[in-house]
C-alpha positions as a Markdown table, in Angstrom:
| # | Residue | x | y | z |
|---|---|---|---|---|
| 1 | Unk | -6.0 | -4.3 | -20.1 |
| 2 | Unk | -7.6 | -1.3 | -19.3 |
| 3 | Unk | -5.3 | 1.7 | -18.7 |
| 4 | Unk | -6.6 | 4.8 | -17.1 |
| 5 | Unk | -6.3 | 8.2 | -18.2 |
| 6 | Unk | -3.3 | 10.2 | -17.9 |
| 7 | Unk | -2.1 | 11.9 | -14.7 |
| 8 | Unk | 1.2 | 14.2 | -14.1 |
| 9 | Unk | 3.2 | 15.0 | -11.1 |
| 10 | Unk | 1.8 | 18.3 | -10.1 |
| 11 | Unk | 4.6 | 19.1 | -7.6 |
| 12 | Unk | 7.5 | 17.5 | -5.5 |
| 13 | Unk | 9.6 | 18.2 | -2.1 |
| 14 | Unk | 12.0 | 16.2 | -0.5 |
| 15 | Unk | 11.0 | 15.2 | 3.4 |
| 16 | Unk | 13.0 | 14.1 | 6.2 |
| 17 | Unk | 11.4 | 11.2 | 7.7 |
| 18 | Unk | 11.7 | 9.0 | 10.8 |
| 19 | Unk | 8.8 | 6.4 | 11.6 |
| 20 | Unk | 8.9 | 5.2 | 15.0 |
| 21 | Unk | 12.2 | 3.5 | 15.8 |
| 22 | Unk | 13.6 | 3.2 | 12.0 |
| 23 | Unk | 16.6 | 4.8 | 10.6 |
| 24 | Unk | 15.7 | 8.4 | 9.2 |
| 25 | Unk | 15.6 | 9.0 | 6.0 |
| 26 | Unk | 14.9 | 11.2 | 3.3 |
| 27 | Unk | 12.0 | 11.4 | 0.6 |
| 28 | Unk | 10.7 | 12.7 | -2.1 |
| 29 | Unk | 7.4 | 13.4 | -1.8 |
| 30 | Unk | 5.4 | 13.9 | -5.4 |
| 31 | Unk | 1.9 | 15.5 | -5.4 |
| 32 | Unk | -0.5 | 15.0 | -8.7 |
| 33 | Unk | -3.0 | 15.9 | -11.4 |
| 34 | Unk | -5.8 | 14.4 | -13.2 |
| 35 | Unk | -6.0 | 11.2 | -10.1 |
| 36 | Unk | -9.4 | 9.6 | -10.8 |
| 37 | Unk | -10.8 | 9.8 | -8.1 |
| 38 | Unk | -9.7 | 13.3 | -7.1 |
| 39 | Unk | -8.1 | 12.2 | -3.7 |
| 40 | Unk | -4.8 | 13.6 | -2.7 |
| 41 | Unk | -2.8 | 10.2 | -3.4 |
| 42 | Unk | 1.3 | 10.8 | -2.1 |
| 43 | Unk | 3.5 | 9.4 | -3.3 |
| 44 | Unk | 7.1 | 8.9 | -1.9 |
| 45 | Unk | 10.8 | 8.2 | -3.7 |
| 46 | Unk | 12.6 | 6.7 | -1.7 |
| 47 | Unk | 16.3 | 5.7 | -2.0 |
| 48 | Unk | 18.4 | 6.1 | -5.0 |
| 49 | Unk | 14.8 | 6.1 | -7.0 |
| 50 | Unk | 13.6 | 9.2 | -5.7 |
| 51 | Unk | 14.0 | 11.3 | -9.0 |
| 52 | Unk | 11.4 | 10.6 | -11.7 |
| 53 | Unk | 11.9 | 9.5 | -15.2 |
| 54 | Unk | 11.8 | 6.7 | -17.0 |
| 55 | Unk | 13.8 | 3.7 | -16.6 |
| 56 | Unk | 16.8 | 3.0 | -18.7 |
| 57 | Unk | 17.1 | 0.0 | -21.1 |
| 58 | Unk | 17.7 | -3.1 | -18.4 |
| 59 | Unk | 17.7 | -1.1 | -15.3 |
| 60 | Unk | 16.2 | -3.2 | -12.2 |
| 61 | Unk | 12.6 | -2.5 | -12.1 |
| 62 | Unk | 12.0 | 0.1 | -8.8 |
| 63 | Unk | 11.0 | -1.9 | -5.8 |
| 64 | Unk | 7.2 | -0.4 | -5.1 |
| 65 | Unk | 4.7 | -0.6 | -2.5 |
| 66 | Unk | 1.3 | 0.7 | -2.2 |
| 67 | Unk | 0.7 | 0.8 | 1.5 |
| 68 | Unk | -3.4 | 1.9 | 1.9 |
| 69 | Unk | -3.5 | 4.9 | 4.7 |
| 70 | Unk | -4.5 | 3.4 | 8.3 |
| 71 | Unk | -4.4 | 6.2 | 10.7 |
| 72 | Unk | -5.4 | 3.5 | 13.6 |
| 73 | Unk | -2.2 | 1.6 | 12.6 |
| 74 | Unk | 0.0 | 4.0 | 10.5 |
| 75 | Unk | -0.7 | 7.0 | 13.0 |
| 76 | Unk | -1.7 | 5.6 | 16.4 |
| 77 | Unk | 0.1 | 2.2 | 16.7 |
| 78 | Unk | -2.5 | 0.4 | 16.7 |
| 79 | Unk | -1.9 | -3.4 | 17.3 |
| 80 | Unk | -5.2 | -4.3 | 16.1 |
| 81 | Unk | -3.8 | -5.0 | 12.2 |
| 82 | Unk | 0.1 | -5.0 | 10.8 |
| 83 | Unk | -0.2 | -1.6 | 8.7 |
| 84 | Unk | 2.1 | 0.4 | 10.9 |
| 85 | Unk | 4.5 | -1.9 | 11.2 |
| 86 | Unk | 4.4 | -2.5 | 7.1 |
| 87 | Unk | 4.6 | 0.5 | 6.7 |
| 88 | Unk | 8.1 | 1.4 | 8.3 |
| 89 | Unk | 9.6 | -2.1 | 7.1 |
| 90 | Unk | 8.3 | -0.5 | 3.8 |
| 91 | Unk | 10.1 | 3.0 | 3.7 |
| 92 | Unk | 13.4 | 0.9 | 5.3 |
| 93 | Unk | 13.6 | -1.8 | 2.6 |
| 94 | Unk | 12.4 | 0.6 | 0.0 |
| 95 | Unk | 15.4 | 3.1 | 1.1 |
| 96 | Unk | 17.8 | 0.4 | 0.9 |
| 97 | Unk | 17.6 | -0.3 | -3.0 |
| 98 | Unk | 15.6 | 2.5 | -4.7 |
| 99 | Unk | 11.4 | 3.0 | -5.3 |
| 100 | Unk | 8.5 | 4.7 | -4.4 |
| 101 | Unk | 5.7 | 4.1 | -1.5 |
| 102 | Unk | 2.5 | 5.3 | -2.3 |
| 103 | Unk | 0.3 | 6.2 | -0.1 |
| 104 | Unk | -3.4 | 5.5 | -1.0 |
| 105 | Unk | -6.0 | 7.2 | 0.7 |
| 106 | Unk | -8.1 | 4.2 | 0.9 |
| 107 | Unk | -8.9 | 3.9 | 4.9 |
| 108 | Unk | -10.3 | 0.7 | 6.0 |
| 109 | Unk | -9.5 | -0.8 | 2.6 |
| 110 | Unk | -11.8 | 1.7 | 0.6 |
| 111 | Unk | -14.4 | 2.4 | 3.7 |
| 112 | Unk | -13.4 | 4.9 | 5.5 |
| 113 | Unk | -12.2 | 5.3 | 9.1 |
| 114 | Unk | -15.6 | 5.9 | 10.7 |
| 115 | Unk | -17.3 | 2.7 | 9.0 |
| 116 | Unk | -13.5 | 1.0 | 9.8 |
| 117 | Unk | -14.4 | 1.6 | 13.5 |
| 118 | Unk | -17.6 | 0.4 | 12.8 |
| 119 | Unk | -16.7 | -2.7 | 11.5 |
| 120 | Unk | -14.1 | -3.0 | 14.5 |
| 121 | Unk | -17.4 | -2.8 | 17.0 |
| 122 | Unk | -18.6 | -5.7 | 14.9 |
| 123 | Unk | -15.8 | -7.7 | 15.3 |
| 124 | Unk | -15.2 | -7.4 | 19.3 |
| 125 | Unk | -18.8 | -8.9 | 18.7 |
| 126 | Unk | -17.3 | -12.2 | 16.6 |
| 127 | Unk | -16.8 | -11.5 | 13.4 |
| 128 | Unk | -13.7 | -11.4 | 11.1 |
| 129 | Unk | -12.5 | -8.6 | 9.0 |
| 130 | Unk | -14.7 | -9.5 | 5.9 |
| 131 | Unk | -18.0 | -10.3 | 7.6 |
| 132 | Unk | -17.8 | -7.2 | 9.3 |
| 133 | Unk | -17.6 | -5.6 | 6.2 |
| 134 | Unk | -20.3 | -7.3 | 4.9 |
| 135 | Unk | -22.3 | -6.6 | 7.2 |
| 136 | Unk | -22.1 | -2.8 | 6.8 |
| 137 | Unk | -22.7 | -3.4 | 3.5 |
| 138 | Unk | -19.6 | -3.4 | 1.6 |
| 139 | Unk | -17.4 | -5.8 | -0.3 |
| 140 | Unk | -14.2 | -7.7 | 1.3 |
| 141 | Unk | -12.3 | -5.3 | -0.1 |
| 142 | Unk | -13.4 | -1.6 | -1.9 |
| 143 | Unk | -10.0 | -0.6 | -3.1 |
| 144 | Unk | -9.1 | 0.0 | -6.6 |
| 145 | Unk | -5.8 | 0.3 | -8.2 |
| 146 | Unk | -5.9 | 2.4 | -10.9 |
| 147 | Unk | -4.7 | 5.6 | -9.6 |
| 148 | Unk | -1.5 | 3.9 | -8.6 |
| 149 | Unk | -1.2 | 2.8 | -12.3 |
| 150 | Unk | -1.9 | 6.5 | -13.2 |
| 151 | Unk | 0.8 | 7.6 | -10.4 |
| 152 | Unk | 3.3 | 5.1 | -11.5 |
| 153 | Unk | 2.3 | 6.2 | -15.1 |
| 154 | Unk | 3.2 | 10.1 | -14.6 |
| 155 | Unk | 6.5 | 9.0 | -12.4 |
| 156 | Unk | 7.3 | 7.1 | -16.0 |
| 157 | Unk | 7.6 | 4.0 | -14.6 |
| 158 | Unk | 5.7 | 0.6 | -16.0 |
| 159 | Unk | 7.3 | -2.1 | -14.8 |
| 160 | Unk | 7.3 | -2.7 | -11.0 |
| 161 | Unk | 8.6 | -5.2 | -8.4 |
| 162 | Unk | 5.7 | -4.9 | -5.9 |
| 163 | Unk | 6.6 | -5.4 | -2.1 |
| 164 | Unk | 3.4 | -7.1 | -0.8 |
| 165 | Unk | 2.5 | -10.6 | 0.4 |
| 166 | Unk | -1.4 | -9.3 | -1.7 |
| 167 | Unk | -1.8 | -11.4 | -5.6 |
| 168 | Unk | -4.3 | -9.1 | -5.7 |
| 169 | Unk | -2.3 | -6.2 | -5.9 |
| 170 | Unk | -0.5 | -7.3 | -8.7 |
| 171 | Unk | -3.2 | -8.5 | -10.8 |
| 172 | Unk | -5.2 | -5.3 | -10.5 |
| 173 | Unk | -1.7 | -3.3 | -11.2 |
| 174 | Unk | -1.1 | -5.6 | -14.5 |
| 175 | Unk | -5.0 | -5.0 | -15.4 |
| 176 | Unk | -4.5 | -1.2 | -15.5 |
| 177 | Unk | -0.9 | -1.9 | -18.1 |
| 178 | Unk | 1.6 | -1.9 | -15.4 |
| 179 | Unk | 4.3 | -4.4 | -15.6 |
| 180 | Unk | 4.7 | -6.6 | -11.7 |
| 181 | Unk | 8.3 | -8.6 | -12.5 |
| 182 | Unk | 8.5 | -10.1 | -9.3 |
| 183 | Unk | 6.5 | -9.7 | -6.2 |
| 184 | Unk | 8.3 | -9.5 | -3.3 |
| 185 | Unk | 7.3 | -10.9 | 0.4 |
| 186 | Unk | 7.1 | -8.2 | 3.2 |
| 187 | Unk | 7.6 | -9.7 | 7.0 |
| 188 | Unk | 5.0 | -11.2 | 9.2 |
| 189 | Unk | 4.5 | -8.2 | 11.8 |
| 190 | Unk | 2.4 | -10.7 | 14.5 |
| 191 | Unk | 0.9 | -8.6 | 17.0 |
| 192 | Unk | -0.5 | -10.0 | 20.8 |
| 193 | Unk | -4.0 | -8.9 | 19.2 |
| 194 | Unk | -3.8 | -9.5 | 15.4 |
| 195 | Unk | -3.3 | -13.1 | 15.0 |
| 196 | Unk | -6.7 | -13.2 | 13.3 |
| 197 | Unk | -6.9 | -10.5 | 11.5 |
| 198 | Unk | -3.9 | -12.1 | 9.9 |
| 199 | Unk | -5.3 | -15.7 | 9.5 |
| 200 | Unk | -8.4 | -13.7 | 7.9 |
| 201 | Unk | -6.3 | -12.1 | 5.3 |
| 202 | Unk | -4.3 | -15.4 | 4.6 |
| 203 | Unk | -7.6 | -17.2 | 4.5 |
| 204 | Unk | -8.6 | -13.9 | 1.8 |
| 205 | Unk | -5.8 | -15.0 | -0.9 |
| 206 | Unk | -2.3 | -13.1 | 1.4 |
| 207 | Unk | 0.4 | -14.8 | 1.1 |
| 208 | Unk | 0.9 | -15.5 | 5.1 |
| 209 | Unk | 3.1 | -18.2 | 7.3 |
| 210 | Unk | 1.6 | -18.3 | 10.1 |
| 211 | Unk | 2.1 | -20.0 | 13.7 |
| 212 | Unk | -0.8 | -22.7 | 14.1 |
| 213 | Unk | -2.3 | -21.7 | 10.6 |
């Protein structure tokens, strides 16, 4: 286990929100200190959750997502991947029972947007989501966890129930000393134009149903 060093909320607002056609609601929105990689890493309370603290003796874990910014899907609806659509499933079902989204600034899964585009061009040319990456040089997948152990940390939470259909999420969460009691499935948000993006990532370790796969 390797925990990282200590951060603190540095400041907090509540926002209205409304994404796309789900019901508004309202979130807390906590800035911080001391994130290791110096990025500015949000993170939202959602629900009955969205104070900090620590948890009481036998309380529910919160129900947590870390949702990894895509402004091509997040922003611009693009069909091209399933992060807009996870994201607003996110902040409904999150709503619903208490917990916190954070939202990473990890473009592209750690690469950025430019060399996200990039890697697009690549595959409109025939190849999936990981050998474009490759071929830019990168791994599969840059993105590290540990600043959402730190968040999580400074919100005083260490024991999770993580909303992803990832195992990779949880291990690296677990790795950096926070608790994952259950992970819990998101939907499968199929797109005319993602179907293999999708079959990549279920072929990459996601836990995915899908048609013909």
């Amino acid at each position: 286990m390797r925990r990282p060093s200590a951060a603190t909320v540095r400041n907090q607002v509540l926002l209205p929100l409304r994404l796309g056609e789900a019901q508004p609601t309202t979130a807390r929105a906590f800035t911080f200190d001391g994130l290791l990689d110096g990025r500015e890493h949000l993170a939202l309370g959602l629900g009955s959750r969205a104070a900090p603290g620590r948890l009481e003796g036998g309380s529910p874990p919160p129900l947590v997502r870390l949702h990894s910014e895509c402004l091509t899907g997040d922003v611009l609806g693009s069909g091209r991947c399933d992060c807009g659509p996870q994201l607003r499933e996110a902040v409904e079902r999150i709503s619903e029972v208490g917990g916190y989204l954070l939202y990473l600034r990890q473009e592209g899964r750690g690469i950025g947007l430019y060399s996200k585009l990039d890697a697009y061009v690549l595959q409109d040319d025939g190849l999936d989501t990981y050998q474009a990456n490759r071929a830019l040089g990168y791994d599969d997948d840059e993105r590290d966890y540990a600043v959402a152990a730190q968040m999580l940390a400074a919100l005083g939470i260490d024991r999770v129930r993580l909303l992803s259909n990832n195992p990779d999420k949880a291990a690296k969460l677990e790795s950096y000393g926070i608790s994952v009691e259950r992970r819990v499935r998101t939907g499968l948000h199929l797109s005319p134009v993602n179907h293999g993006y999708l079959a990549t990532k279920a072929a990459g370790g996601h836990v995915l149903h899908l048609p013909g796969l």
